[in-house]
C-alpha positions as CSV (number, residue, x, y, z in Angstrom):
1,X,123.7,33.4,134.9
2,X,122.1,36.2,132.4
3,X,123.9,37.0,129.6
4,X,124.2,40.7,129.2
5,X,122.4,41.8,126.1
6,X,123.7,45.0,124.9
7,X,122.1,47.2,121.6
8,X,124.3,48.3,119.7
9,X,122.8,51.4,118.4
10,X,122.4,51.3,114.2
11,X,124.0,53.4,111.4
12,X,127.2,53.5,113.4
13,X,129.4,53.5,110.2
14,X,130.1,57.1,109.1
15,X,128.0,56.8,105.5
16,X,125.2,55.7,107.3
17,X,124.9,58.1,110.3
18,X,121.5,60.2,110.6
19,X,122.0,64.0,109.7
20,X,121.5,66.2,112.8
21,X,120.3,69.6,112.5
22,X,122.9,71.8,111.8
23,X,123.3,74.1,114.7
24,X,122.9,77.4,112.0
25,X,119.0,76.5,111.9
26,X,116.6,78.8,113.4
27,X,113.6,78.5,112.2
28,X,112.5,81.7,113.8
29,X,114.4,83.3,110.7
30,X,112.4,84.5,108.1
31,X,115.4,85.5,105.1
32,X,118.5,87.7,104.5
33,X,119.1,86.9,108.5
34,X,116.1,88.9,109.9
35,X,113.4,87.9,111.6
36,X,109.3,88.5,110.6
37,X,109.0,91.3,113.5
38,X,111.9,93.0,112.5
39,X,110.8,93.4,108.5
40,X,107.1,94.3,110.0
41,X,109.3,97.0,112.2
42,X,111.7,98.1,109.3
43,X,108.5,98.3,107.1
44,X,106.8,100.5,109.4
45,X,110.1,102.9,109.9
46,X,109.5,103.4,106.4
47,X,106.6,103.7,105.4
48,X,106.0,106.1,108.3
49,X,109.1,108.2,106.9
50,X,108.2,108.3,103.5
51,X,104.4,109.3,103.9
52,X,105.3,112.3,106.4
53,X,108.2,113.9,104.2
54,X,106.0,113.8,101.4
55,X,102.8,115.0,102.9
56,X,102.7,118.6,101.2
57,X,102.7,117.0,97.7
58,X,100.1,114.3,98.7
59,X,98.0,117.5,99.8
60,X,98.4,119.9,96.4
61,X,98.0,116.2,94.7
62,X,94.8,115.5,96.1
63,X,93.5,119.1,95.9
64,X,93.5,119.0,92.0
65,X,92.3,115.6,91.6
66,X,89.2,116.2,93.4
67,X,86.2,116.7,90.8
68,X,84.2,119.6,91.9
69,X,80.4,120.2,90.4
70,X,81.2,123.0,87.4
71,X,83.6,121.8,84.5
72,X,87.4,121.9,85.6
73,X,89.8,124.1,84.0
74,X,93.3,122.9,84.3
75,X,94.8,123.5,87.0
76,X,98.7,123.1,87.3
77,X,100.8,122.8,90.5
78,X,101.6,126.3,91.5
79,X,98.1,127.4,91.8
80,X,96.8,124.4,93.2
81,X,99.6,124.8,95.9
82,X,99.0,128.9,95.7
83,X,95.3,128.1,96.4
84,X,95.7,126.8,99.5
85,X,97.9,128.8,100.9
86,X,96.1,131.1,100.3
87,X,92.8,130.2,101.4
88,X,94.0,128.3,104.5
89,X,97.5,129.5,105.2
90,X,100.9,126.9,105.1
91,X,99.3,124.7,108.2
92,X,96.7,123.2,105.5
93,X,99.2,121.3,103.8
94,X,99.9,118.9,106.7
95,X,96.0,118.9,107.3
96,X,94.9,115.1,108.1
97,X,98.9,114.0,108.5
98,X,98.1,112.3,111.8
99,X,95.0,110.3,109.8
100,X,98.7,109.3,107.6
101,X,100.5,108.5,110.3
102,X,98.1,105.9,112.3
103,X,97.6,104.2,108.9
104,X,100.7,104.1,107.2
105,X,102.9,102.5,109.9
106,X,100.9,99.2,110.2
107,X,100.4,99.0,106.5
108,X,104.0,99.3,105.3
109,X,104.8,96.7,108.0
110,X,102.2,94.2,106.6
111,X,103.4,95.7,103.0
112,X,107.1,94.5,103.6
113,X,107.0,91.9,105.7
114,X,104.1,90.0,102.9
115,X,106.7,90.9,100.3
116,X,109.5,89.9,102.2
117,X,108.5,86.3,102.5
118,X,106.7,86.0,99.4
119,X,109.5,86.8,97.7
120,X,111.6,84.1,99.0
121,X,109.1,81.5,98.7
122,X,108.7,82.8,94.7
123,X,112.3,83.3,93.4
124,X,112.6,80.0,94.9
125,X,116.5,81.3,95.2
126,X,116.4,82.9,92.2
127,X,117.6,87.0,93.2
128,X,117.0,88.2,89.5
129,X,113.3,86.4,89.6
130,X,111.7,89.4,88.0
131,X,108.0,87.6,87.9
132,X,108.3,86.5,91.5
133,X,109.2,90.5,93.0
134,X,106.0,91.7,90.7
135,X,103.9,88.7,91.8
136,X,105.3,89.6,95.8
137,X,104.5,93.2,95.5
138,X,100.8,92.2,94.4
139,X,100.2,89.9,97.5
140,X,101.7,92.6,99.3
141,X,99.9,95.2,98.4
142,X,96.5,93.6,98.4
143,X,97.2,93.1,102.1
144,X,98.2,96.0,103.0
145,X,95.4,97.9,101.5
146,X,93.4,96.4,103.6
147,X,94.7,97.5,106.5
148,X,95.4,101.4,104.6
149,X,92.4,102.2,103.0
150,X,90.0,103.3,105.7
151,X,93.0,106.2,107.3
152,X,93.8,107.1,103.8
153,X,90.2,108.0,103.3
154,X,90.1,110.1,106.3
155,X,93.2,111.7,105.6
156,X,92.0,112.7,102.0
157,X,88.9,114.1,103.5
158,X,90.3,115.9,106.0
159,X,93.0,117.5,103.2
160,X,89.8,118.6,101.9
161,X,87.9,119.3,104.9
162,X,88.5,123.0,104.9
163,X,86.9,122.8,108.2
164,X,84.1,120.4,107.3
165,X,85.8,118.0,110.3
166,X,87.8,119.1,113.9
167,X,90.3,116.3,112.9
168,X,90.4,112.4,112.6
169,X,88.6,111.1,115.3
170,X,85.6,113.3,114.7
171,X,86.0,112.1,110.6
172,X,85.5,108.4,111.6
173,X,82.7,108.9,114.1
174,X,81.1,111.3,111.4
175,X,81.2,109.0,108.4
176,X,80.2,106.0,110.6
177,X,77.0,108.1,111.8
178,X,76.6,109.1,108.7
179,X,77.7,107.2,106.1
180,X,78.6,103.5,107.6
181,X,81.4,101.6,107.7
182,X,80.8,100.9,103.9
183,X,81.9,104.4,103.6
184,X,86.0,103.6,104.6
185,X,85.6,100.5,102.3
186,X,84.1,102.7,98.9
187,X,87.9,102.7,97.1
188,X,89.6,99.6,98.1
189,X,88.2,97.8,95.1
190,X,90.2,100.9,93.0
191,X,92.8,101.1,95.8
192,X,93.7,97.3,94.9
193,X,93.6,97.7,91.2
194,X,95.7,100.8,91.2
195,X,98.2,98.9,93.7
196,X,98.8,95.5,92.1
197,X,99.8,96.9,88.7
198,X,102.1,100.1,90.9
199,X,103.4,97.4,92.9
200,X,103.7,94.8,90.3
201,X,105.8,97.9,88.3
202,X,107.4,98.9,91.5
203,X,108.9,96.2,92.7
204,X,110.1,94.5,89.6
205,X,112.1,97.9,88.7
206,X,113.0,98.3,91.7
207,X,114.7,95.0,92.2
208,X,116.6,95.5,88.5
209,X,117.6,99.1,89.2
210,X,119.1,98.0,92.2
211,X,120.3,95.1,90.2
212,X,122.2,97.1,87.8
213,X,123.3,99.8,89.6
214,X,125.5,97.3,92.1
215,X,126.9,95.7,88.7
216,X,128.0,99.2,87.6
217,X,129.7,100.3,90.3
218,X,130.2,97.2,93.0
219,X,132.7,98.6,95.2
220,X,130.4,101.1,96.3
221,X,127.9,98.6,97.7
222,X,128.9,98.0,100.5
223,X,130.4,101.1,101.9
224,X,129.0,104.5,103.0
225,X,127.5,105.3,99.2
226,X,125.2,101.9,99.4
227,X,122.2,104.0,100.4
228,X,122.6,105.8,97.0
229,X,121.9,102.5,95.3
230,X,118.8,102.4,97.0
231,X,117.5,105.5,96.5
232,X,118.4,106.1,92.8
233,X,116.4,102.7,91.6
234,X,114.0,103.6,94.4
235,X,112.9,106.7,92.9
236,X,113.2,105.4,89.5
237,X,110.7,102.9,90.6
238,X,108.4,105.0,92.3
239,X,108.2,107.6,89.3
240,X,107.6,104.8,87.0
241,X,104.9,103.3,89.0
242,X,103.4,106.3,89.7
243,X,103.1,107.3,86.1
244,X,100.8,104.0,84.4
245,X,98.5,104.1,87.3
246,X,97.2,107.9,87.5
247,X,94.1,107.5,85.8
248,X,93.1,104.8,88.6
249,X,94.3,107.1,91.4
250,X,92.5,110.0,89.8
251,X,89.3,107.8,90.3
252,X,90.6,106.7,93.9
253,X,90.7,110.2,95.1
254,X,87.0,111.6,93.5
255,X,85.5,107.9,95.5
256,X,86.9,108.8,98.7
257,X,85.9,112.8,98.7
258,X,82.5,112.6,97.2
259,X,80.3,114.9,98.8
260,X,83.1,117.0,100.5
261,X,83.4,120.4,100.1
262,X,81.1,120.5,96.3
263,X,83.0,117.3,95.1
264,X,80.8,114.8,93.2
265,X,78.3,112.2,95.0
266,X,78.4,109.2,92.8
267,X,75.5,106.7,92.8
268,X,77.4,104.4,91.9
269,X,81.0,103.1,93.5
270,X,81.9,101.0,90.8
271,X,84.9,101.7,88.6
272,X,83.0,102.2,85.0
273,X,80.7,104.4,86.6
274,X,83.4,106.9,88.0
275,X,85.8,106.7,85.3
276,X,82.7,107.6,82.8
277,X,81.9,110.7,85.1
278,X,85.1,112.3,84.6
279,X,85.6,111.6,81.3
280,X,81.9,113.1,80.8
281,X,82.3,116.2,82.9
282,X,86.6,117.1,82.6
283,X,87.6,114.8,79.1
284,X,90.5,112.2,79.0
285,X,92.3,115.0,80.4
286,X,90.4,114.9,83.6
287,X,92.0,111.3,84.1
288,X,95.1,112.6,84.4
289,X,94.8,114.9,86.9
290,X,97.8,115.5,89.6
291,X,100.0,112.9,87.6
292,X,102.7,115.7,88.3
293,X,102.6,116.2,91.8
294,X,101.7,112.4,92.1
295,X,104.9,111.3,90.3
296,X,106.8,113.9,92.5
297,X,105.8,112.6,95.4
298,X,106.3,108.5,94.6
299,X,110.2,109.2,93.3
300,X,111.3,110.6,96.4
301,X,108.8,109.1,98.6
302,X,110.0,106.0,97.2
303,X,113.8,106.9,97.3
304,X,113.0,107.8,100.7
305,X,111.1,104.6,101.9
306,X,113.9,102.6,100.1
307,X,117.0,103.9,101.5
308,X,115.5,104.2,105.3
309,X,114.5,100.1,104.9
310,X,117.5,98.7,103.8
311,X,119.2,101.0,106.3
312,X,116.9,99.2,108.8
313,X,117.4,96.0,107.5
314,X,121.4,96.5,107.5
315,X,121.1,97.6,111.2
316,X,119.1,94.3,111.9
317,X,121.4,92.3,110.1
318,X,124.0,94.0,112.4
319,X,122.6,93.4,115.4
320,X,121.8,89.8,115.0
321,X,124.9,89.3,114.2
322,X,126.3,90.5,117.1
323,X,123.7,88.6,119.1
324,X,125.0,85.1,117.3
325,X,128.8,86.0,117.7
326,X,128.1,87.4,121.8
C-alpha cells in the first residue's frame, strides 16, 4: 500500500513567512495619491486658466518687446496698451488667444505631470529637496517646450498680425508655405534657456514659499484659506522668475516676430547674434524690454496656475478617496 506523501509547504514559522503585497499597493499611483492622467488633467486646468486671464498683459508685453527697424524710444506700459487700443480697438488684446489656448493645455499637462514625477524620484522623500524641485522644473520645462513652442509662435505673430493673418490656422499654413516648419522651431533653443533657469527659480521658490508660509500660520492649511498659501508663494515665484530671465525672453519674442509687421529679419537664429542686434540698435536697455508687464503677468499668472492646481489636485485626492473607501 502507497504511503501518502504529503509537502508540507516551507517558511511556515511566522519569522520566516514570504511578505505579500500589501493590499495598499497600486502601482497605477504616481505620488501624493493621484494618478499620471489626473496630474496631466490638473496641469492642463491650469495652465489653460492662467494663460487666458493673463492674455491682455502677454499682448501689451509682447507689443513693446518687438524690435521694429528705426531706433526704439522707450516705451512704457500705458502707451504701449494706449497704442493698441487705439489703433485696433479692445478686441486686439485677446488677438491670437485661441493659438494660447490649443498650446497651453497640452504643455502644462506634460509640464506638471514631468515635474510631478520627477520630483519624487529626486527628493528621493526628501519634501524640502530644494535641488531636486529646480532640477524637476528643468526636465519639465524642456519637455513641455517642446510641445509649446510652435502655438506660442503663432500666437505672438498673430498679437502682432495687425491683419497680416485671418487667424491661426491660416498662420501655420502661411509660415509652413512660406517659411517651413523650421520656422515654429526658430526660439525653442531660447525658449529652453529662458525656461530651465525660470523654472529652475520657479519651482525652488515656489516650493519654499509654500514651505514657509504653512510653518507660519499651519492651522490655516488645511481649511478654506489653503488656496491663499498657494497663491501668495505662487506669485512670489512667478515674479521672481520672471524678473532674471527678461533679457532671454526679450530675444525670444524679436526670433519669433521677425519680419512681421517692420520687426527685424535676422540672418542668423542663434542667441549671440540676436542679443548683439538689440544691444546694437536699442542699448542694454533694449534687453529689458516689457520686464514690467512680463513680471505682471507671471505673479498672478503664477498665483493663478498655482492655486487652480492644487485645487485640482485636492479634488483628485478627494475623489480617490472616496473611490477606495466606496
Amino acid at each position: 500500500m502507497a504511503t501518502e506523501v504529503t509537502t508540507v509547504p516551507k517558511f511556515q514559522e511566522p519569522d520566516l513567512r514570504q511578505v505579500s503585497q500589501t493590499p495598499d499597493f497600486k502601482p497605477e499611483i504616481a505620488h501624493d495619491g493621484l494618478k499620471f492622467w489626473q496630474f496631466m488633467i490638473a496641469g492642463s486646468i491650469a495652465g489653460s486658466v492662467e494663460h487666458m486671464a493673463m492674455f491682455p498683459v502677454d499682448t501689451v508685453k509682447t507689443h513693446m518687446q518687438a524690435l521694429r527697424p528705426c531706433p526704439l524710444k522707450p516705451v512704457g506700459i500705458r502707451q504701449a496698451f494706449r497704442s493698441i487700443i487705439q489703433k485696433e480697438g479692445p478686441s486686439a488684446l485677446y488677438r491670437g488667444i485661441w493659438a494660447m489656448g490649443l498650446g497651453a493645455g497640452p504643455a502644462h499637462a506634460v509640464y506638471f505631470s514631468f515635474y510631478e514625477v520627477s520630483k519624487k524620484y529626486l527628493s528621493a522623500g526628501n519634501q524640502n529637496n530644494s535641488v531636486a524641485h529646480a532640477v524637476s522644473g528643468v526636465f519639465a520645462t524642456i519637455s513641455s517646450d517642446a510641445v509649446f513652442t510652435p502655438m506660442d509662435m503663432v500666437k505672438q505673430r498673430l498679437q502682432m498680425g495687425e491683419g497680416t493673418y485671418k487667424g491661426v490656422w491660416d498662420c501655420v499654413k502661411r509660415v509652413l508655405r512660406e517659411e517651413g516648419i523650421g520656422a515654429f522651431y526658430a526660439s525653442y533653443r531660447t525658449t529652453v534657456l529662458m525656461n530651465a533657469p525660470f523654472t529652475a527659480v520657479h519651482f525652488a521658490t515656489y516650493e519654499a514659499a509654500k514651505k514657509g508660509l504653512m510653518e507660519f500660520s499651519p492651522e490655516r492649511v488645511s481649511d478654506d484659506e489653503g488656496w491663499l498659501v498657494h497663491a501668495t508663494a505662487g506669485a512670489a515665484a512667478g515674479g521672481l522668475a520672471a524678473a532674471v530671465t527678461t533679457p532671454l525672453d526679450v530675444v525670444k519674442t524679436q526670433l519669433q516676430c521677425q519680419g512681421v509687421c517692420g520687426c527685424d529679419r535676422f540672418t542668423s537664429g542663434s542667441i549671440s547674434h540676436v542679443l548683439r542686434t538689440i544691444v546694437k540698435k536699442d542699448g542694454y536697455r533694449g534687453l529689458l524690454r516689457g520686464w514690467l508687464p512680463r513680471m505682471l503677468f507671471h505673479a498672478p499668472a503664477a498665483a493663478i496656475c498655482w492655486s487652480t492646481y492644487e485645487g485640482v489636485k485636492s479634488f483628485f485626492q478627494d475623489f480617490n478617496g472616496d473611490s477606495n473607501t466606496a
